[in-house]
C-alpha atoms as a printed R data frame, in Angstrom:
    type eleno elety resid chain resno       x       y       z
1   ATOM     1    CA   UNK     A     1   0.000   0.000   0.000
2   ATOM     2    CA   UNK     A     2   1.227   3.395  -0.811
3   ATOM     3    CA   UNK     A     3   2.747   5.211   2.036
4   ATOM     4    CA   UNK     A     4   2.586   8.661   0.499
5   ATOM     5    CA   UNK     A     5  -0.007   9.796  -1.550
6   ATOM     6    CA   UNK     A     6   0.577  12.324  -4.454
7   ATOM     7    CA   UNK     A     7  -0.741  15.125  -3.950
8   ATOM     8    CA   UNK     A     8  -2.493  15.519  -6.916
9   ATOM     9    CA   UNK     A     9  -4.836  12.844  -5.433
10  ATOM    10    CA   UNK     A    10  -6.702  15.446  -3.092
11  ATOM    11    CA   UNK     A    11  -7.143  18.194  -5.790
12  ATOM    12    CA   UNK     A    12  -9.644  17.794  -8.591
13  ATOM    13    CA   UNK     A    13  -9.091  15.303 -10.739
14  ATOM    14    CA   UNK     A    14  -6.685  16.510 -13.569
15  ATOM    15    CA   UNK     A    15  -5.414  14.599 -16.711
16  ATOM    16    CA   UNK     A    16  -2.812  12.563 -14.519
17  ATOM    17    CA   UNK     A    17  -5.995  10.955 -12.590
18  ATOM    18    CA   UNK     A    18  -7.669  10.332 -16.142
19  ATOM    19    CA   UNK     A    19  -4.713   9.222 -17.846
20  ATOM    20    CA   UNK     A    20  -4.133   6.657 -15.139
21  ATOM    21    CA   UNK     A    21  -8.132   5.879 -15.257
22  ATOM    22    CA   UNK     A    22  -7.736   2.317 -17.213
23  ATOM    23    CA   UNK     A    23  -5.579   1.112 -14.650
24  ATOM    24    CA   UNK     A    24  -7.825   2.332 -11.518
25  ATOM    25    CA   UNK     A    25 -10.069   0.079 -13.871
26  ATOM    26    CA   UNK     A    26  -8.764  -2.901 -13.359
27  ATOM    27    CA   UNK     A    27  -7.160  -2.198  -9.782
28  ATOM    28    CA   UNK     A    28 -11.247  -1.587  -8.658
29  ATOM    29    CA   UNK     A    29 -12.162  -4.912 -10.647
30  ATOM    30    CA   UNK     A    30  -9.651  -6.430  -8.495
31  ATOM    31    CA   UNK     A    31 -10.203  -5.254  -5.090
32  ATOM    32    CA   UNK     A    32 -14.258  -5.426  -5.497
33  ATOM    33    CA   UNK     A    33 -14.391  -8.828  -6.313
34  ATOM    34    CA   UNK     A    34 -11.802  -9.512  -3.274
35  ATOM    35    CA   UNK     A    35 -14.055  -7.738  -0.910
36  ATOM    36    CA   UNK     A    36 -17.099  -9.663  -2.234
37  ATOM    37    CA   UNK     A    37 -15.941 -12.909  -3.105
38  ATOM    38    CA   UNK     A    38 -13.402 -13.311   0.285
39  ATOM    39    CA   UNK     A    39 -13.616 -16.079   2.223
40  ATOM    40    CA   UNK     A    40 -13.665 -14.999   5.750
41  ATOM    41    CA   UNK     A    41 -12.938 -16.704   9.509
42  ATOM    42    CA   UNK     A    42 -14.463 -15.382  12.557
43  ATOM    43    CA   UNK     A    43 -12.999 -14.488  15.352
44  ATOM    44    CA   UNK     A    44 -13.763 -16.458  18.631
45  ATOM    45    CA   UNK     A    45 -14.520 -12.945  20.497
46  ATOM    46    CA   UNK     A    46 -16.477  -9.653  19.098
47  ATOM    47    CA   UNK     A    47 -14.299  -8.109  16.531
48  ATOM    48    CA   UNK     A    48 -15.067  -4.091  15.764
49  ATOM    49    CA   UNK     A    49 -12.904  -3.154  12.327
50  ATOM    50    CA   UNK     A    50 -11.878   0.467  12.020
51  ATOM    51    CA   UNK     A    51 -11.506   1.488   8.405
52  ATOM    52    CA   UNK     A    52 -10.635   4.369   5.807
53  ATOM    53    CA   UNK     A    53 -12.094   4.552   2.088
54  ATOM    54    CA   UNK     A    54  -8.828   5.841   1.029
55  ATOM    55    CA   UNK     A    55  -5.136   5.255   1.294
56  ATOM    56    CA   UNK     A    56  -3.385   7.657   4.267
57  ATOM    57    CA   UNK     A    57  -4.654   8.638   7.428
58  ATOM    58    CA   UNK     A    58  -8.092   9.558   8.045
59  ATOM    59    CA   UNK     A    59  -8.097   9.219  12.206
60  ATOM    60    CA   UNK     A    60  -8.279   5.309  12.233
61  ATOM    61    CA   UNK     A    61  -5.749   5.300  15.388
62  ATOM    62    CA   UNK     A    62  -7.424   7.633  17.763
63  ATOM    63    CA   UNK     A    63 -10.748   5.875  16.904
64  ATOM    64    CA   UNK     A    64  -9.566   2.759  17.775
65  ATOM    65    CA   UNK     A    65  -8.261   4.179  20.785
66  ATOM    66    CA   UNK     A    66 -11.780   6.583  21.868
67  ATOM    67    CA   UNK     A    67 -13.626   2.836  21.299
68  ATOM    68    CA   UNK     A    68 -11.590   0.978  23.547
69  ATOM    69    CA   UNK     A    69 -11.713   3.807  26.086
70  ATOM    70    CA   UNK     A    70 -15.457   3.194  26.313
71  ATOM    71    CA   UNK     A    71 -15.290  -0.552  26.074
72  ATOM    72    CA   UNK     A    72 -13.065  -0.880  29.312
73  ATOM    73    CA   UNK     A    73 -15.204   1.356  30.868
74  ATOM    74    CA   UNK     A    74 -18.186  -0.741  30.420
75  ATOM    75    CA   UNK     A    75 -15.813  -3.391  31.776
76  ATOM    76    CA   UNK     A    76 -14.776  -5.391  28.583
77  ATOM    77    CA   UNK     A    77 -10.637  -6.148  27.571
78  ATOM    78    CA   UNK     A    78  -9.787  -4.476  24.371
79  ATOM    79    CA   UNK     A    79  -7.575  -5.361  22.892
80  ATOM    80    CA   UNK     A    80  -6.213  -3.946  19.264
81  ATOM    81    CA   UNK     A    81  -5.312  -6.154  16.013
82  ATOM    82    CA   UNK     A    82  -2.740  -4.646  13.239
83  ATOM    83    CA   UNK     A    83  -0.354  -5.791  10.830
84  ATOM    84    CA   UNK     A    84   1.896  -3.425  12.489
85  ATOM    85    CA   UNK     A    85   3.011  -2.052   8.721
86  ATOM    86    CA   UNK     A    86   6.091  -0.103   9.027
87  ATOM    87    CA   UNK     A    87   7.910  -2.992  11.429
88  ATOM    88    CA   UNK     A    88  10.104  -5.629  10.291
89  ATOM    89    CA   UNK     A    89   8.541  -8.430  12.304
90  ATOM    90    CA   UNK     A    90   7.085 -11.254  10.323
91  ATOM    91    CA   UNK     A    91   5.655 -13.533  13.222
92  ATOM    92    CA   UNK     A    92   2.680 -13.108  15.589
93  ATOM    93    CA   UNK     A    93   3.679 -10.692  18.056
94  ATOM    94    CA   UNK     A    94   2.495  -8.902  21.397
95  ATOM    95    CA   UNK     A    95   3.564  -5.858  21.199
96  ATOM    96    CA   UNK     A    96   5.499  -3.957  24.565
97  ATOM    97    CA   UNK     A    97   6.249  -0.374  24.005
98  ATOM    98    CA   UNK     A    98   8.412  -0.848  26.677
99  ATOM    99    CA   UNK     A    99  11.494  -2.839  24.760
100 ATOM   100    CA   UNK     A   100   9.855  -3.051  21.212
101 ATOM   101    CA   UNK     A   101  10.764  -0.309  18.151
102 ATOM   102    CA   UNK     A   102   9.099   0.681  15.752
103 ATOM   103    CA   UNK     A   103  11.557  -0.415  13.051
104 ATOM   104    CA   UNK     A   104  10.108  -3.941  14.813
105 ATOM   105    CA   UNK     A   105   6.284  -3.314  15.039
106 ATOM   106    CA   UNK     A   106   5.344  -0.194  13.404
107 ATOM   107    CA   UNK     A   107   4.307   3.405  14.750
108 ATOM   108    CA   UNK     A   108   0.601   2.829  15.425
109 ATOM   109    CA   UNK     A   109   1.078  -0.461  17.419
110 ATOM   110    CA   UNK     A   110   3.204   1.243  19.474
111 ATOM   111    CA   UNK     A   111   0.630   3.814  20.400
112 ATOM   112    CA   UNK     A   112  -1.993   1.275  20.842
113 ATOM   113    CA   UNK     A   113  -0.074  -0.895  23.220
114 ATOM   114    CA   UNK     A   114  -0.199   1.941  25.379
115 ATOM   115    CA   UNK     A   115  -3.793   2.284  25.826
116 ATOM   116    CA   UNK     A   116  -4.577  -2.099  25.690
117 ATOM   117    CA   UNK     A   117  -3.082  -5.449  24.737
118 ATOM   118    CA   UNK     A   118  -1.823  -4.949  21.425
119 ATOM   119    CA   UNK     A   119  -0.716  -7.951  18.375
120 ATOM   120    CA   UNK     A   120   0.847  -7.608  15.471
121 ATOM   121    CA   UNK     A   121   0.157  -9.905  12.639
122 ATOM   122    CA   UNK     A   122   0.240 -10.268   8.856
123 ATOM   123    CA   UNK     A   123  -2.801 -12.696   8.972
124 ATOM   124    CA   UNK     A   124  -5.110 -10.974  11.085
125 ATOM   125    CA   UNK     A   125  -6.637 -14.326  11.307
126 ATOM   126    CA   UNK     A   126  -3.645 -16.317  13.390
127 ATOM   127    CA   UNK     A   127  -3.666 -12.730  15.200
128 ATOM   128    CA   UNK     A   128  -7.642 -12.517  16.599
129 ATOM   129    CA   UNK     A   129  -6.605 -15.968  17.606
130 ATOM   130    CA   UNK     A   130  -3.796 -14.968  19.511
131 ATOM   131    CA   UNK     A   131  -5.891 -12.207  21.164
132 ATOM   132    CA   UNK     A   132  -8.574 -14.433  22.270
133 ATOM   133    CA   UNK     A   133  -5.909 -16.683  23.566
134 ATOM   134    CA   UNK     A   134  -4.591 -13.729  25.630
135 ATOM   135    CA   UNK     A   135  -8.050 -13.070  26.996
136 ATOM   136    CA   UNK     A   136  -9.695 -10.366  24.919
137 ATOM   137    CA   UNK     A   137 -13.169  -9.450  25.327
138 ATOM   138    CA   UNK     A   138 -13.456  -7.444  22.177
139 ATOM   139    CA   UNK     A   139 -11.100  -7.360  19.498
140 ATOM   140    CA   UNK     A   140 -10.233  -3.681  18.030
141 ATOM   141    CA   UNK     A   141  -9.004  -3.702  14.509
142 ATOM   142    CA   UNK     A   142  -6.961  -0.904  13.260
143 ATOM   143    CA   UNK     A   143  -7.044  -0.905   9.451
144 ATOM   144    CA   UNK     A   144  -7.612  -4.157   7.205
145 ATOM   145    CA   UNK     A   145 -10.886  -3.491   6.008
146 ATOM   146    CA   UNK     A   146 -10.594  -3.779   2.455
147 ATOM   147    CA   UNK     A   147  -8.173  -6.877   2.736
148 ATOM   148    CA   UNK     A   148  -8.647  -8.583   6.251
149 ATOM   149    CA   UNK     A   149  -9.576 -12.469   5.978
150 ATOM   150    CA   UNK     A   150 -11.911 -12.140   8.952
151 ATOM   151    CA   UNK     A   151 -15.572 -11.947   9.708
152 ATOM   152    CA   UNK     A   152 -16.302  -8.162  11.288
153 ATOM   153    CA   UNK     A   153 -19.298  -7.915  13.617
154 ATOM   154    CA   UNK     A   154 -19.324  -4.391  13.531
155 ATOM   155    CA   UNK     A   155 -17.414  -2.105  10.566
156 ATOM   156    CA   UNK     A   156 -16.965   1.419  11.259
157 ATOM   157    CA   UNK     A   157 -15.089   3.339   8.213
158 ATOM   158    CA   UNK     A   158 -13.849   6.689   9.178
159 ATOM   159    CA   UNK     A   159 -13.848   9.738   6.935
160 ATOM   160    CA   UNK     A   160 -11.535  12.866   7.498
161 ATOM   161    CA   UNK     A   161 -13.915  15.938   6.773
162 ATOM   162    CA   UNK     A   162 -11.180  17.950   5.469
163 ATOM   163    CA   UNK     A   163 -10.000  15.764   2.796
164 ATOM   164    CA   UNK     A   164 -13.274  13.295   2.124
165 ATOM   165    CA   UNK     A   165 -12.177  11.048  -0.569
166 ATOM   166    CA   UNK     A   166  -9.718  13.267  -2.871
167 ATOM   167    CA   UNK     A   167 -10.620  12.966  -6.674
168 ATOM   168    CA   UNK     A   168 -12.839  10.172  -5.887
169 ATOM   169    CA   UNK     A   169 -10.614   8.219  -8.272
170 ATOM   170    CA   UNK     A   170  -9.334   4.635  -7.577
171 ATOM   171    CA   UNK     A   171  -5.507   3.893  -6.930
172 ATOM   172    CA   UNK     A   172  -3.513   4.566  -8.930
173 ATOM   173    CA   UNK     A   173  -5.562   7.406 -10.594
174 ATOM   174    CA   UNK     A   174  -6.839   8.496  -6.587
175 ATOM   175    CA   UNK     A   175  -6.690   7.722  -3.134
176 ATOM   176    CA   UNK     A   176  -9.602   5.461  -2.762
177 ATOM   177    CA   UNK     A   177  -8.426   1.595  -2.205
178 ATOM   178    CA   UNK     A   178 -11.759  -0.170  -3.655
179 ATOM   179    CA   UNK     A   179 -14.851   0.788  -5.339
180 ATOM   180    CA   UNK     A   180 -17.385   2.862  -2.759
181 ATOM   181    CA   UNK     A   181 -20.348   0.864  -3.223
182 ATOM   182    CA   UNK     A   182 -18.567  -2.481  -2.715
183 ATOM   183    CA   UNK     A   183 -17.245  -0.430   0.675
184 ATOM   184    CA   UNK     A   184 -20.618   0.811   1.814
185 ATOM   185    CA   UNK     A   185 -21.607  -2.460   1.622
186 ATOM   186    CA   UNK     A   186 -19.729  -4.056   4.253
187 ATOM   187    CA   UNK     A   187 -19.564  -1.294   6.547
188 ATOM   188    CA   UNK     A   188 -22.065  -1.038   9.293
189 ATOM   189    CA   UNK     A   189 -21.557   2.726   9.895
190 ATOM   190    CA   UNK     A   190 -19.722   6.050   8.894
191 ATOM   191    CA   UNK     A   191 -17.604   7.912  10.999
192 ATOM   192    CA   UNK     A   192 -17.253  11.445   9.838
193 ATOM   193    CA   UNK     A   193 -13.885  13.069  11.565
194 ATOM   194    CA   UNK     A   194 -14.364  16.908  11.542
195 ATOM   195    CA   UNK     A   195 -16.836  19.808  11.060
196 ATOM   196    CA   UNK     A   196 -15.759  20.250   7.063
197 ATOM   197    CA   UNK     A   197 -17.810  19.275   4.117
198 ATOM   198    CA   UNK     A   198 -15.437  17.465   2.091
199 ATOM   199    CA   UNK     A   199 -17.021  14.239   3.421
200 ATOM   200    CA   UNK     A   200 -20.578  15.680   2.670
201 ATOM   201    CA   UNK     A   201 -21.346  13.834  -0.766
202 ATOM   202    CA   UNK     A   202 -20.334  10.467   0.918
203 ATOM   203    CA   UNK     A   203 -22.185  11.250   3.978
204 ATOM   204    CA   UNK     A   204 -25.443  11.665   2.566
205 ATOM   205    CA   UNK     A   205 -24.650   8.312   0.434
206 ATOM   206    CA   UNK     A   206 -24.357   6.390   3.179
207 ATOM   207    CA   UNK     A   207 -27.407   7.772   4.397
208 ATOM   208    CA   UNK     A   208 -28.930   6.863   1.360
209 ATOM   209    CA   UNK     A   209 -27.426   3.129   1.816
210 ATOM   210    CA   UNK     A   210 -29.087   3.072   5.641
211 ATOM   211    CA   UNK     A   211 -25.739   3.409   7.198
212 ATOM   212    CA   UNK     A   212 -25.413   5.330  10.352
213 ATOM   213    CA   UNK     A   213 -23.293   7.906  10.359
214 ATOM   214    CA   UNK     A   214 -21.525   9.273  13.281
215 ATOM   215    CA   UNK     A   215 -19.541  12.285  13.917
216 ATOM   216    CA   UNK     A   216 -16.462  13.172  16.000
217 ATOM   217    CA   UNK     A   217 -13.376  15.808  16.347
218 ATOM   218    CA   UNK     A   218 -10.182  15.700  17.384
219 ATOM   219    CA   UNK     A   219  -9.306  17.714  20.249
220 ATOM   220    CA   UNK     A   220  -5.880  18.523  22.166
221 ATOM   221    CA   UNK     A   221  -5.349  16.684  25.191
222 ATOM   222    CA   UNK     A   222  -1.597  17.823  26.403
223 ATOM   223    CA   UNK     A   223  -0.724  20.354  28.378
224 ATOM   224    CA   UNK     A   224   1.257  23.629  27.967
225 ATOM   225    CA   UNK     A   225   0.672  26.592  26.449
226 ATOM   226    CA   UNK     A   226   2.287  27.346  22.802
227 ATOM   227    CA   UNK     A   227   0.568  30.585  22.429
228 ATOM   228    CA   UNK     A   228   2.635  33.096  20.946
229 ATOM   229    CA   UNK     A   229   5.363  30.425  21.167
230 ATOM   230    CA   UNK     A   230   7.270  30.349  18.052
231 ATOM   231    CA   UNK     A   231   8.271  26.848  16.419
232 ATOM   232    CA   UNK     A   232   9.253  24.636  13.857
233 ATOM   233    CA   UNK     A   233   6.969  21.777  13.053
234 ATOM   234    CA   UNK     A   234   7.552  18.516  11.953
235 ATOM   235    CA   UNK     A   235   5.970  15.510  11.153
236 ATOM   236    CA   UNK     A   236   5.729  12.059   9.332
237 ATOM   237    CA   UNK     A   237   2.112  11.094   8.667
238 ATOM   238    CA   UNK     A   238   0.115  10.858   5.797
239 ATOM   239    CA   UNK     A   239  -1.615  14.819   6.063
240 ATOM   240    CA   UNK     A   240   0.963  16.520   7.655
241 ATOM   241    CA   UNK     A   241  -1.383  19.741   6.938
242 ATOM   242    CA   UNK     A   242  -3.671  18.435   9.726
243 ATOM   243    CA   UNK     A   243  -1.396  18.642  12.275
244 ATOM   244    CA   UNK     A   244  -0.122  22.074  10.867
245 ATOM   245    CA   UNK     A   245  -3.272  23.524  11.247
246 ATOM   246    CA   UNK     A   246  -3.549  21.594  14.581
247 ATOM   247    CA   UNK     A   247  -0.141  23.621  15.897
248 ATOM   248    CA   UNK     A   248  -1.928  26.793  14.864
249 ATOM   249    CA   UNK     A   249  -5.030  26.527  17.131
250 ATOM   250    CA   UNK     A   250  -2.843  26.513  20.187
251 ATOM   251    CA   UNK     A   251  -2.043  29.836  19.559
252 ATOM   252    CA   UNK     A   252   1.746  28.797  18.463
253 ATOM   253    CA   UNK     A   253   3.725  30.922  15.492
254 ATOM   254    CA   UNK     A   254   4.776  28.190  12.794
255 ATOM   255    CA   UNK     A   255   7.927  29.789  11.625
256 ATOM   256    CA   UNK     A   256   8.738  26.703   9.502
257 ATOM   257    CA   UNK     A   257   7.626  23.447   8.728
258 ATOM   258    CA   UNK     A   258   8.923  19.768   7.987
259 ATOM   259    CA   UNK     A   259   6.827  17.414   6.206
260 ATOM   260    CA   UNK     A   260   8.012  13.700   5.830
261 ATOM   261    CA   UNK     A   261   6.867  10.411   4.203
262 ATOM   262    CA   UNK     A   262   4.024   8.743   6.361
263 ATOM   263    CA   UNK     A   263   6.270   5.781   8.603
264 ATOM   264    CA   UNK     A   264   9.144   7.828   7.870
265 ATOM   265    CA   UNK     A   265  12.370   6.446  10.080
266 ATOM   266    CA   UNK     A   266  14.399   9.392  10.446
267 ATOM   267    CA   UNK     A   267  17.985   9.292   9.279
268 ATOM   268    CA   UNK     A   268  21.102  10.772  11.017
269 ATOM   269    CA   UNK     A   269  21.026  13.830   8.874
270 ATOM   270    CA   UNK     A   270  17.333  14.725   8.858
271 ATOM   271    CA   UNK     A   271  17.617  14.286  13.074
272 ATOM   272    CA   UNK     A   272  19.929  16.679  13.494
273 ATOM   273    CA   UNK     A   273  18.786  19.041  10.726
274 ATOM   274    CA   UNK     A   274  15.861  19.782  12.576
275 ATOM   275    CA   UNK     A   275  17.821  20.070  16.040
276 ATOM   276    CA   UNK     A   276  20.194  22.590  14.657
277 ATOM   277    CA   UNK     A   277  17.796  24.346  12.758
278 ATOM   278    CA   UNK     A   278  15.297  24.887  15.534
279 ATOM   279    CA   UNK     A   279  18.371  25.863  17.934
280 ATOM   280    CA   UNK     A   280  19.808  28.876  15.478
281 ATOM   281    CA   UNK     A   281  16.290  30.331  15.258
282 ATOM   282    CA   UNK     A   282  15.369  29.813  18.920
283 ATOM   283    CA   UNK     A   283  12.429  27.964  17.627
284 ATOM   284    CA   UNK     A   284  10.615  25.442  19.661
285 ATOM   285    CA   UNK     A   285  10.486  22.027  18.072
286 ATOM   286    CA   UNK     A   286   6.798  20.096  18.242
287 ATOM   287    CA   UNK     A   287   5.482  17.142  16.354
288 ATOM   288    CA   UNK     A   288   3.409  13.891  17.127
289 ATOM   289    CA   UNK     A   289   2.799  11.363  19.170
290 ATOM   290    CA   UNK     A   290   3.272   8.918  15.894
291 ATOM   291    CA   UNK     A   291   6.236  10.945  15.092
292 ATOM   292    CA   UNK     A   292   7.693  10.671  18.904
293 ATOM   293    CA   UNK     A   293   7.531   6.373  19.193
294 ATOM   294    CA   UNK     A   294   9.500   6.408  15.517
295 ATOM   295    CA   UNK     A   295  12.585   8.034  17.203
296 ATOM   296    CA   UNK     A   296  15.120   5.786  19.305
297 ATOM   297    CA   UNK     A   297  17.141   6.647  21.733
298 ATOM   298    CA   UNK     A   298  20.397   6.039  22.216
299 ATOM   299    CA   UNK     A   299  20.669   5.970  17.910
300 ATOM   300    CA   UNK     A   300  22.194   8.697  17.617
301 ATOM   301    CA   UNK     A   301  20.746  12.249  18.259
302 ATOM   302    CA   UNK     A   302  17.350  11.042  18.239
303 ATOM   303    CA   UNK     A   303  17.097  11.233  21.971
304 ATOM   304    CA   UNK     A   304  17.912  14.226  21.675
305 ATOM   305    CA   UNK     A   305  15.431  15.335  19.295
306 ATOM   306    CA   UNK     A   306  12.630  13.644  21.264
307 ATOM   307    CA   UNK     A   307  14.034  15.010  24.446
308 ATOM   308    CA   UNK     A   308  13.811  18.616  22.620
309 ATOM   309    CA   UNK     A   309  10.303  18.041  21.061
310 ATOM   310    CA   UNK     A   310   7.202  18.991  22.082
311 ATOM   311    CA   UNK     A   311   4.227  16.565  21.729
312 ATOM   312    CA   UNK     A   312   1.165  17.638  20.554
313 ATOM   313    CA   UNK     A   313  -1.321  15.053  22.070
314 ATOM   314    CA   UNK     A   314  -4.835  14.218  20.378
315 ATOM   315    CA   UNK     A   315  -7.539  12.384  21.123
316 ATOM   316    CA   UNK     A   316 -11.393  11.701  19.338
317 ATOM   317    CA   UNK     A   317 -14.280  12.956  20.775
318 ATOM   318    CA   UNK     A   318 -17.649  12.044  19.211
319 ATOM   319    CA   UNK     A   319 -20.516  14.539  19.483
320 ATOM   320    CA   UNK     A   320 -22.694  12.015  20.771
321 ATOM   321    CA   UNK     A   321 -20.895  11.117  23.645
322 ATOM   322    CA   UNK     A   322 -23.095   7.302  23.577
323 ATOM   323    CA   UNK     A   323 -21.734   6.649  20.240
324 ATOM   324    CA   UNK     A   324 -18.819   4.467  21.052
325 ATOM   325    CA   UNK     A   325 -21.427   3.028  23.689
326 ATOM   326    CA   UNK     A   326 -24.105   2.130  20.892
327 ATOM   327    CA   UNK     A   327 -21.204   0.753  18.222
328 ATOM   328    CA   UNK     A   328 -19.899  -1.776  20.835
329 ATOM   329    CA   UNK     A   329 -23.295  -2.814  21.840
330 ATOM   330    CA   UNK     A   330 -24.080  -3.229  17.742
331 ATOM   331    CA   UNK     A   331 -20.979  -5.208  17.707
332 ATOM   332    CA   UNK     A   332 -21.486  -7.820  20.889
333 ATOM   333    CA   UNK     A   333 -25.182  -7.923  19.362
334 ATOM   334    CA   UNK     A   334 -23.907  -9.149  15.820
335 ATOM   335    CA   UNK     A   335 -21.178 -11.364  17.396
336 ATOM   336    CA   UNK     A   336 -23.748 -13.354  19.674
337 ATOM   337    CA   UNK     A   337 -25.871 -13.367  16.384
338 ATOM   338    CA   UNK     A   338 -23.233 -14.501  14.421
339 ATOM   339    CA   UNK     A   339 -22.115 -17.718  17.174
340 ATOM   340    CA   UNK     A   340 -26.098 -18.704  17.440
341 ATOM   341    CA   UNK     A   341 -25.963 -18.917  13.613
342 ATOM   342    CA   UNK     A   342 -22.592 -21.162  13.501
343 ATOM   343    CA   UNK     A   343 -24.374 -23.432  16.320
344 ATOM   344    CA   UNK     A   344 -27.420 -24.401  14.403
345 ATOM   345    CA   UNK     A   345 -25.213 -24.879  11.412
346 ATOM   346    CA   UNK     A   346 -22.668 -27.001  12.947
């Protein structure tokens, strides 16, 4: 999967997204029949899949994250499911943010393990098992919808309000990974992430489909004031702009920026580039918490670079604050649907 869009992908479409229009063809021929025609396993515990129409971020992590929240608070395990892309590790793995890298398990795992028991797998399949082996109540999948082997009880696709879809155009021509309709048809609901109306036209097709759709913001959660504080932002995630315009609501003066693939491992050079840079201009450095868990200490100057970075935290909040509440409940409602059905056919 791409890791950095072009960025002629979220502008209208232009004669680069029509000249590569007989390959999106084929590539939406592909991946629709995939998504229709998979055979899938089911997971021995409730399994909630958190989604994205398009390639890049749209807020899948901090979903995850705001659903598990609510889950252990209604006294459920979470526990998350990736492939941990971005890591090296080929083999089923529990992920400890405590020893583990991301070179080893990827960025987002690493955040996840924070918040709940966290496995990385390439087939999601061996991994649910592995979580329900661990003791899982619920299993929280970050990404995979378009390609997971696995059964989902409950399939909430998010939707960043900002960007929407892009073109609309399928890969290679646009950002979108399979045909919409074959999407909306295996999602349960819509999550739309922001106040903007680039989502809009998708919205109200969804609504059209019968699919709930929810919405939600993301909100600053660490603490500090930047205001009037003048810095240097940087960052390695698939809309760097986002966070940009994130840095700016605190109040804080973005003298420069640094934008960097999505995953990006930062090399020697680039680490202390940005040190030096911020120090000759008295900037303040500040970046994210994805960007933080990708630097290692003790390589280096990256400890130093984390050390000298500020983190600006996020987390989802959904305007209906019994959202989360009611997509769990759809979820351990569909799973105990799901078992009765496998015990009358077995």
């Amino acid at each position: 999967m791409v890791s950095e869009a072009p960025p002629f992908w979220w502008t209208k479409a232009d004669w680069r997204a029509y000249a590569l229009w007989p390959f999106s063809w084929v590539y939406g021929r592909i991946a629709g029949m995939r998504m229709d025609r998979a055979r899938r396993a089911t997971s021995a515990v409730p399994l909630i899949c958190i989604g994205n129409f398009t390639v890049g971020g749209a807020g899948k992590t901090p979903t995850a994250i705001a659903i598990a929240r609510a889950a252990r608070a209604r006294g459920l395990k979470p526990a998350f499911l990736s492939r941990g892309y971005g890591g090296s590790l080929d083999v089923t793995t529990v992920v400890d943010p405590e020893h583990h890298r991301a070179r080893d398990v990827g960025d987002e795992p690493l955040l996840l393990a924070r918040e709940a028991l966290t496995v990385i797998c390439r087939r999601r399949v061996d991994g649910a098992r592995k979580l329900a082996a661990e003791g899982a109540d619920i299993i929280i999948m970050d990404d995979g919808f378009q390609s997971a082997r696995l059964v989902f009880d409950f399939a909430l696709l998010v939707v960043d309000s900002g960007r929407g879809i892009g073109n609309g155009h399928l890969v290679p021509s646009g950002p979108v990974r399979a045909p919409i309709g074959n999407q909306l048809r295996h999602a349960n609901a819509l999550l739309k992430l922001g106040h903007g109306s680039a989502a809009d036209p998708l919205v109200r097709r969804a609504a059209r489909a019968g699919k709930p759709v929810y919405v939600a913001e993301t909100v600053r959660t660490d603490a500090g004031s930047l205001d009037g504080v003048k810095v240097l932002a940087w960052a390695g995630i698939a809309d760097p702009e986002k966070f940009f315009k994130t840095v700016r609501e605190t109040g804080a003066v973005i003298e420069e920026t640094r934008s960097f693939p999505d995953h990006h491992h930062y090399s020697e050079d680039e680490i202390a580039d940005l040190i030096d840079r911020a120090a000759s201009r008295g900037y303040t450095l500040v970046t994210t918490a994805k960007d933080m868990v990708r630097l290692e200490p003790g390589h280096g100057r990256a400890g130093e670079l984390a050390a000298k970075s500020r983190v600006i935290e996020i987390e989802v909040r959904f305007d209906d604050p019994a959202a989360p509440g009611k997509i769990i409940d759809a979820a351990l409602a569909s799973a105990r649907a799901r078992r009765l059905r496998e015990r009358k056919a077995g």
